[in-house]
N, C-alpha and C positions, 0 to 999 in steps of 0.2 A: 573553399580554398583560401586558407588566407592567416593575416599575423598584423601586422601594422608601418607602413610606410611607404613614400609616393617614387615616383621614375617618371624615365623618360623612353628611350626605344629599345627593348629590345627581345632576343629571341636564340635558341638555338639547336641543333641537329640541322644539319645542312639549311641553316636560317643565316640571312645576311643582313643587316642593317639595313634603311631607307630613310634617310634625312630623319634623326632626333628629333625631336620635340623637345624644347628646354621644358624640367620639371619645375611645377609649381611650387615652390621652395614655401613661399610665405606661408600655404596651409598648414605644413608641419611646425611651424614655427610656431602659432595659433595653437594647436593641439597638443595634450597636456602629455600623451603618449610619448610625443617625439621631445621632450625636454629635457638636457643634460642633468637631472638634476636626483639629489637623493629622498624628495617627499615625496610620500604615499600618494599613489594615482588615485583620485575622486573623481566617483560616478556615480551616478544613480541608480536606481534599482534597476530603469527601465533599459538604461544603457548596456548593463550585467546582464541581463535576460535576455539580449537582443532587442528589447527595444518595443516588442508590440504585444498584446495581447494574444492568445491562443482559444479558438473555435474549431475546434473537431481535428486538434492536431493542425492545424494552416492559420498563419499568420492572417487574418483577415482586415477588412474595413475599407471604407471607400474611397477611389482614385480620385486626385483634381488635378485636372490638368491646369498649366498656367504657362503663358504665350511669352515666353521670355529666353532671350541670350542666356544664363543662368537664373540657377534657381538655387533659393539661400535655405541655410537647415534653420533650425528653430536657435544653432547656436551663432549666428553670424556669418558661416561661412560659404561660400561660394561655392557651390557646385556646378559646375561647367564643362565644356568641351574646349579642349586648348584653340586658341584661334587657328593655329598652324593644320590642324585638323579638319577643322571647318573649311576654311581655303581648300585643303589637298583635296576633300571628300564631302563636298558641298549636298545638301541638301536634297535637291532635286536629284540627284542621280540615284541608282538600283545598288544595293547593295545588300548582303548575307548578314546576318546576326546570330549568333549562336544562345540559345536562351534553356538553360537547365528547368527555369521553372523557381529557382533559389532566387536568394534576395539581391546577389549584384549585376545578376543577368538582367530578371526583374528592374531594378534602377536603373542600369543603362538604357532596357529596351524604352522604358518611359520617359527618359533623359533626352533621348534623340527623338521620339515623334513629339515630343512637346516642342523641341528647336525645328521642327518643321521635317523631319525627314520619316516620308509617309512612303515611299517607296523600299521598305525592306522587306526582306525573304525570311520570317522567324524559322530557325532551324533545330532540330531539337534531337535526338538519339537516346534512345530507352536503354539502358544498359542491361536492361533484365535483373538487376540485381538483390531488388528488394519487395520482390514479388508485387502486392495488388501497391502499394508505394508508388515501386515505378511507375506504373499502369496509369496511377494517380497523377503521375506530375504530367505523364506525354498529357492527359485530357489537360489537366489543368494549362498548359503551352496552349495548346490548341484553340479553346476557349479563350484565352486572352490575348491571339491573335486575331480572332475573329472580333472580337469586341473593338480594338483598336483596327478594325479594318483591313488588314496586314494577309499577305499571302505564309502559308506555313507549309511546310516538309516537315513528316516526323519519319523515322525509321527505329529499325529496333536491330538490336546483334546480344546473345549471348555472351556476354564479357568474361563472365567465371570460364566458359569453355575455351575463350579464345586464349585466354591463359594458358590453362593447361596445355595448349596444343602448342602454344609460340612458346612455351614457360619463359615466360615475362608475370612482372608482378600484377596485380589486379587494375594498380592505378598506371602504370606504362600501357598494358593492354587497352584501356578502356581511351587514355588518350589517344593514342593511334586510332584507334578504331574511328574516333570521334572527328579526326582530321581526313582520312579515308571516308568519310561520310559525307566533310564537308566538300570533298574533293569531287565528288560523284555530282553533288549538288549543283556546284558550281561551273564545272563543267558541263550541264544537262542548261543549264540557266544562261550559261554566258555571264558570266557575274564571277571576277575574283578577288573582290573584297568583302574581308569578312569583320564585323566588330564582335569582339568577346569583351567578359563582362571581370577580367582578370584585375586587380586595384594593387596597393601597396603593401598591404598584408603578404597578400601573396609573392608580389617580388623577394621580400624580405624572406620568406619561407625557402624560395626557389635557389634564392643566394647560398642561403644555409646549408640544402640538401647538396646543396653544385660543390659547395667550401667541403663541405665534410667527406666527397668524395673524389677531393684531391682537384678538380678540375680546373682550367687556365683561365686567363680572361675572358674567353668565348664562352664557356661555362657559365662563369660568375657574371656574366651577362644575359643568361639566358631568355629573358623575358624583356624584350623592348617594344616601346609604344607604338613603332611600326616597323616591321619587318614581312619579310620574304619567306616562303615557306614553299620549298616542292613535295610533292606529294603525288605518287603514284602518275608522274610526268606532268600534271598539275601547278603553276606555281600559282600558293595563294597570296595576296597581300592582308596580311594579319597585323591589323588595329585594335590598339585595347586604350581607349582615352578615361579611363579610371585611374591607368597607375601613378598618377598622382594624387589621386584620393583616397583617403585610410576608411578602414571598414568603422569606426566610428560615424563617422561624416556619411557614411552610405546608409547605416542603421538612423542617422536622423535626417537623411534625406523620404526615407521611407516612412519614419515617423508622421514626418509633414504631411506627407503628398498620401498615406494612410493605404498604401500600394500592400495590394494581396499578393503572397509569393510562398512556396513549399517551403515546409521545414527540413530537410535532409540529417536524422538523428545519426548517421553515422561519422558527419562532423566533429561528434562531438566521443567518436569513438577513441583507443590509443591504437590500435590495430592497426591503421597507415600509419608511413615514419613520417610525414608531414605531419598529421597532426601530432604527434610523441614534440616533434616540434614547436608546434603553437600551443599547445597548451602545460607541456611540461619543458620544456630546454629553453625555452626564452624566459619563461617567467621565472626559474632555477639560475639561470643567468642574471638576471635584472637584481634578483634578492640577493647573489653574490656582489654584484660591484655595486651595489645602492642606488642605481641611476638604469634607466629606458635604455637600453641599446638600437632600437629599433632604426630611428634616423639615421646614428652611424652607421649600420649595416646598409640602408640601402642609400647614402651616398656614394660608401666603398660599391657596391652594383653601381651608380653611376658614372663611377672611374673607370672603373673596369671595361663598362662600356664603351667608355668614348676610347680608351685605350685600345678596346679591341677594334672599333671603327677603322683608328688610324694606321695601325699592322694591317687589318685588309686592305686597306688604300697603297699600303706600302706592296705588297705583293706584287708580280708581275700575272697581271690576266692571263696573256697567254700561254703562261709557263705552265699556271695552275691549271689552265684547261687542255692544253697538250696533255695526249698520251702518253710522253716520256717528258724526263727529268734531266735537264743537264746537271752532271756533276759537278764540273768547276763552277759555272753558275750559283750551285748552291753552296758548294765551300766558299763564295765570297760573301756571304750573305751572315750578318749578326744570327747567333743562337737562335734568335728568338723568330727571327724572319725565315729561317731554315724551317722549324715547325710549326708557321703557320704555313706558310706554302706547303708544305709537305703533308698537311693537316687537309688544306684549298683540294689539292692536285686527287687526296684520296676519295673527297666526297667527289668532286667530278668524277672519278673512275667509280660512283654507285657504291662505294665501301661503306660500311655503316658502324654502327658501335663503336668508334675510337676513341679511344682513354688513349692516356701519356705514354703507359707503356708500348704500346704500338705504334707510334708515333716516331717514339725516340728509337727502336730497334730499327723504323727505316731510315732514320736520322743519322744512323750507325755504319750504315751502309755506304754514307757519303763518304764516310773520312778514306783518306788515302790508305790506312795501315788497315780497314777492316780486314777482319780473318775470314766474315762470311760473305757469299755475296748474296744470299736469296734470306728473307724472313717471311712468317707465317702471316697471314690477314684472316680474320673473319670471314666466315663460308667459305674456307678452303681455297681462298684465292694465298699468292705471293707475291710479294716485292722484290725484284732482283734487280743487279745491277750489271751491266755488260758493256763492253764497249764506249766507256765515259757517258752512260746513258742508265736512269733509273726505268723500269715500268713495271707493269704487272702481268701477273699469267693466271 
């Protein structure tokens, strides 16, 4: 999953912020990737390959662990966990970890039992999707939860079929499915914190797919360093203390420390629009303007974030979580404060899938001259308006 650039909090579908984490700025600074500048990006072979050797298809060679606050790559830089993190989600307590078996799950799982946190739950779901592969990575989780000592949960779901059945794309199905898994998990555990092994690449990716499908600040933020996540009456707290680290810095984190992790060849497929992304529309980008865009894109993510923060603070709680909607109420309200509440109010009422256009149609509804009073919702629900009062039916 991934591109190149670092963050701070965030997350979205019925996902709400929880205290940012200021982003570690100075790494990108450091890193030739994120440089305003028009000279040719240099690396080395090993950096271009990913970084390690191949044995039987799996990145291989041996783990060393080393007893430190951070751990540095072979290029200088710092690899760590934000203090604000450490404090929030100390050590000694129980928590989930979501571990694919790939190289930034891999890193973080070994990033945190070397800072001392021996009490996680490795978590892992077989997607089915790439026959004995798969097969391959659940043993490979498995085994390296056991080596490190660590309790594991593996499960498996059919993804290609859950598609078809939801038709949702391969990569929406398999996320879902994957937060569904963790939900069952951690409810069965008592445990609702979960670390994922999500970095700056990926932000930068997630920005992109959000941008080019129109979406608002809550969009363009989709992915923060800690947020809120309900699921299936579940709310998880979803921690990703990578997103200030570039997939560079992870590929020489793993260099050093010589960490075995699955290679996942469809990576490096163009079939998903993420990676059509990463590996053709940012570099076709980069060779048009002569210069990385990467940094600039995911500090525009980190505006957007804090921008989206401060409109949810703006909102009234209990409006958004009432049943109904006053109308004058919302005609006093800035444009922009009318659709996020109106945005708050729909996911309370369990509505799902909203884009702009649905938004704005019961946004439509507020005004005094509307011609309609009822519009359509997702799964055959509606928004009407009655009696200086918005709700659903």
């Amino acid at each position: 999953m991934a591109t190149s650039c670092p963050a701070s909090s965030r997350l979205a579908v019925r996902c709400r912020p929880m205290n940012p984490v200021p982003p570690r700025i100075s790494t990108f600074i450091g890193d030739p990737r994120y440089r305003n500048t028009a000279q040719p990006e240099r690396r080395d072979s090993a950096a271009r390959s990913g970084g390690l050797s191949r044995r039987g298809g799996t990145n291989v060679t041996k783990r060393r662990f080393v007893n430190r606050r951070s751990l540095m790559s072979p290029q200088g830089v710092e690899l760590s966990l934000p203090k604000d993190v450490i404090a929030r989600f100390p050590p000694m307590d129980r928590y989930l970890i979501g571990v694919s078996g790939g190289r930034d799950s891999v890193a973080l799982l070994h990033l945190l039992t070397n800072l001392g946190y021996r009490r996680l739950i490795v978590c892992h779901l077989d997607h089915q999707l790439r026959g004995r592969s798969s097969t391959a990575d659940a043993k490979f989780v498995r085994g390296l939860a056991r080596k490190l000592k660590l309790e594991c949960e593996l499960g498996r779901i059919n993804v290609a079929m859950r598609a078809r059945r939801k038709k949702q794309s391969i990569e929406t199905a398999g996320r879902n499915a994957r937060y569904e898994f963790f939900a069952r998990i951690a409810r069965r555990r008592r445990c609702r914190t979960i670390f994922l092994g999500h970095h700056a690449d990926d932000l930068v990716e997630t920005f992109l797919l959000n941008l080019f499908r129109g979406a608002g600040p809550t969009g363009l933020s989709a992915m923060r360093q800690i947020a809120a996540r309900e699921v299936d009456g579940m709310e998880l707290t979803i921690v990703r203390p990578l997103l200030g680290t570039t997939r560079q810095e992870i590929d020489a984190f793993s260099r050093t420390h010589r960490l075995k992790y699955r290679d996942d060849a469809t990576n490096q497929t163009l079939v998903p629009l993420r990676n059509r992304i990463r590996h053709r529309i940012i570099p076709y980008v980069e060779k048009q303007l002569g210069r990385k865009i990467c940094g600039a894109l995911w500090r525009a993510a980190m505006i957007s974030a804090d921008e989206a923060e401060l409109a949810e603070k703006l909102v009234d709680p209990l409006s958004a979580g009432s049943s109904q909607l006053g109308l004058k109420e919302l005609r006093e309200q800035p444009r922009a404060l009318q659709r996020r509440t109106i945005h708050l109010w729909l996911q309370a009422q369990s509505i799902a899938n909203l884009d702009f256009e649905t938004i704005e149609r019961v946004r439509a509804l507020v005004e005094p001259d509307a011609r309609q009073a009822k519009t359509n919702l997702p799964r055959d629900r509606h928004a009407r308006r009655r009696a200086g009062k918005l709700f659903i039916e």
